[in-house]
C-alpha positions as CSV (number, residue, x, y, z in Angstrom):
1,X,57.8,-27.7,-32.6
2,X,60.0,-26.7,-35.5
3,X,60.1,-23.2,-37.5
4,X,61.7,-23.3,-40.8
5,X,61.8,-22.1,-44.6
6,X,58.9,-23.4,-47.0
7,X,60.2,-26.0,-48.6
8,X,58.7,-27.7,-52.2
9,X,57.4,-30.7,-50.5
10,X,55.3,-28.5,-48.6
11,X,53.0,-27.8,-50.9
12,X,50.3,-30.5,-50.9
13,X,50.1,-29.8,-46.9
14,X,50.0,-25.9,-47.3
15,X,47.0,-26.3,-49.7
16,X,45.3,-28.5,-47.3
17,X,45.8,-26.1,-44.3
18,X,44.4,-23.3,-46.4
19,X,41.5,-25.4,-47.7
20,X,40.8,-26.3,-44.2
21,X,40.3,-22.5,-43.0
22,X,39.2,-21.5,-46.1
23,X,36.3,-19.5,-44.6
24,X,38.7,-17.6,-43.1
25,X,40.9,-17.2,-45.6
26,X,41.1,-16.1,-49.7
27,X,41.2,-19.5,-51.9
28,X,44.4,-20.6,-53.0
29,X,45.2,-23.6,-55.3
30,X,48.7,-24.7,-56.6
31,X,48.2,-22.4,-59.1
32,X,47.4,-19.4,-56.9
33,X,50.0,-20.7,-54.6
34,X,53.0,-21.0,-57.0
35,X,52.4,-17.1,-57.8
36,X,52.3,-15.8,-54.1
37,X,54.9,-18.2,-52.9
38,X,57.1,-16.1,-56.1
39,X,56.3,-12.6,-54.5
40,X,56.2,-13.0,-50.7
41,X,59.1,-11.8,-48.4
42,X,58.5,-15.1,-46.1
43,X,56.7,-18.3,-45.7
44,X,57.6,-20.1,-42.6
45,X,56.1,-23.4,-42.0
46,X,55.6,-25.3,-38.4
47,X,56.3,-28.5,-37.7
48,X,55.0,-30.5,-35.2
49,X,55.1,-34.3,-34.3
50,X,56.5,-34.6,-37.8
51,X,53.6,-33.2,-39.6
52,X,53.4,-29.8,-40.7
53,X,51.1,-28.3,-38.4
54,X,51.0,-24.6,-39.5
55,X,52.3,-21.9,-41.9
56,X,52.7,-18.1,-42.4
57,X,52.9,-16.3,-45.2
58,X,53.6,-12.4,-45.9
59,X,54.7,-9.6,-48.0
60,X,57.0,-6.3,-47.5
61,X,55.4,-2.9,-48.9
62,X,56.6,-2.2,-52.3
63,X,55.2,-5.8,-53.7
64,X,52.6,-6.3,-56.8
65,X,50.5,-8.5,-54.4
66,X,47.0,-8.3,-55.7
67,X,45.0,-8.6,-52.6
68,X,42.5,-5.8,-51.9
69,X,43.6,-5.5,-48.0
70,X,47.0,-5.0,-49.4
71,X,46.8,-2.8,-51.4
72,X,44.6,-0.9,-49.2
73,X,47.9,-1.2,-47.0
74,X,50.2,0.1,-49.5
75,X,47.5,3.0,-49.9
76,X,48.1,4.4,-46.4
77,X,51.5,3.3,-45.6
78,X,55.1,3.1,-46.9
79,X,56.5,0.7,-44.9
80,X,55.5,-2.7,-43.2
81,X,55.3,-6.5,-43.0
82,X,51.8,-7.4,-44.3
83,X,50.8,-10.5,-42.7
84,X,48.6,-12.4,-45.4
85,X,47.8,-15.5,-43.7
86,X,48.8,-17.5,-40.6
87,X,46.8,-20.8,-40.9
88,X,47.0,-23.4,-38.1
89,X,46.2,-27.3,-38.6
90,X,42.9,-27.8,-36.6
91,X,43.8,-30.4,-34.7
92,X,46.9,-28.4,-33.8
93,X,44.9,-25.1,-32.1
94,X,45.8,-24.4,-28.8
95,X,49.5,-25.2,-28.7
96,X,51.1,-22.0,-29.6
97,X,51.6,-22.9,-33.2
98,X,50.3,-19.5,-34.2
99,X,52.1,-17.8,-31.3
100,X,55.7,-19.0,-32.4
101,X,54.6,-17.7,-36.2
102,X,54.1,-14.7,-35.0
103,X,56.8,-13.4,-32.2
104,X,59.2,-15.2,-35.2
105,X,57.9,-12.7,-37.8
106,X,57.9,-9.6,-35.1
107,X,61.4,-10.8,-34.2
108,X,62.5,-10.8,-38.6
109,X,60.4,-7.6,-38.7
110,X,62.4,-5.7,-36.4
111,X,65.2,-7.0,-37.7
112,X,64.5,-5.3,-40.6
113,X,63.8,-2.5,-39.3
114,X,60.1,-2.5,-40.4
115,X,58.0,0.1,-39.1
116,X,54.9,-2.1,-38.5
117,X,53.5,-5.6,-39.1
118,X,49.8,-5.2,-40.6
119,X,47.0,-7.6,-41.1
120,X,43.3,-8.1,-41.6
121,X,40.8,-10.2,-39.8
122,X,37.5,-10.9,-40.7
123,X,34.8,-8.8,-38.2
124,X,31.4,-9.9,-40.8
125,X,31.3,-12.6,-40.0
126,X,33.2,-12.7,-37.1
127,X,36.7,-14.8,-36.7
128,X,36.9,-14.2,-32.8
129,X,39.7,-16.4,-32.3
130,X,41.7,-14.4,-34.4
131,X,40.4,-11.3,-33.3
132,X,41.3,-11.9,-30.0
133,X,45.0,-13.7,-30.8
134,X,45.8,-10.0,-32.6
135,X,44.6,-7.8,-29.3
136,X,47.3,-10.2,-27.6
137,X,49.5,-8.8,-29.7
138,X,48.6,-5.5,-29.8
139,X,47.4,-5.1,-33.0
140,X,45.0,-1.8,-33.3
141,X,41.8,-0.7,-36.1
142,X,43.0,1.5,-38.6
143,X,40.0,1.0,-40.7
144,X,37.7,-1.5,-41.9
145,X,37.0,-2.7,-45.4
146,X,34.0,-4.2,-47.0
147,X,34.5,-7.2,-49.6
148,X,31.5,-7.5,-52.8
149,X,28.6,-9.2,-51.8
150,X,29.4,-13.1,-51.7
151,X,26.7,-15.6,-50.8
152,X,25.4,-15.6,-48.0
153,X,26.5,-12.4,-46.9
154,X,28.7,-9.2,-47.3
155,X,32.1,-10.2,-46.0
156,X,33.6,-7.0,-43.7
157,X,37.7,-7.1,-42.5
158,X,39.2,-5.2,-39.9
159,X,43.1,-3.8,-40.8
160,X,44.9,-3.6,-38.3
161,X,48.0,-2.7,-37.3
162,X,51.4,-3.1,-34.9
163,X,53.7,-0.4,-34.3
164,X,57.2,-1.4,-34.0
């Protein structure tokens, strides 16, 4: 397994990824994509076997990020690593992929010197996997935020937070 920098020929993989989870995650075409990949503080990707196996994206407080959980975020605190998505290849699950991500990021964030890593995971309806993978970390409620109505149901996130 291999960490490193986004690179350009990354995209059609990334997309995939994303459209893969997309239940779990907002849309995001190349589009959408080329705009966020401009804005973020980091986008690591994973490689595994030769294929890219995973990806993380993010952005530090003080970014014009459109998202709803961020700016909820940049609401209620001044300083902190928002964790937008961590997306890992199905087939992939399981063998830490998500795991390296993260203690890479905590690792940058302290660096830093970041007060806290925040995130949102999705409580209606439930992504227990995920849910679980942040109490591993630590991650705590600070609130929870309800999404519009979107067929079939109201979608309901949990943000959450690390102290460093």
């Amino acid at each position: 397994m291999r960490l490193r920098d986004y690179q350009a020929g990354d995209e059609p993989a990334v997309l995939a990824l994303n459209a893969e989870s997309v239940a779990v995650l907002s849309p995001m075409d190349s589009v959408r994509f080329s705009l966020l990949r401009e804005e973020a503080a980091r986008l690591r990707v994973v490689e595994h076997e030769g294929e890219l196996a995973g990806f993380l994206m993010g952005f530090c407080a003080g970014s014009h990020y459109d998202s709803p959980n961020y700016r909820w975020f940049s609401d209620h605190f001044s300083d902190f690593f928002y964790v937008d998505r961590v997306v890992v290849d199905t087939a992939r699950r399981g063998l830490g992929v998500a795991s390296a991500l993260y203690d890479e990021c905590i690792a940058w964030a302290r660096d830093k010197q970041l007060n806290a890593i925040v995130a949102e995971i999705d409580i209606e309806p439930p992504n227990l996997g995920s849910l679980k993978f942040h109490e591993k970390y630590g991650f705590q409620e600070v609130d929870r935020l309800a999404h519009s109505a979107q067929a079939p149901a109201q979608k309901v996130v949990s943000l959450q937070r690390l102290p460093l």
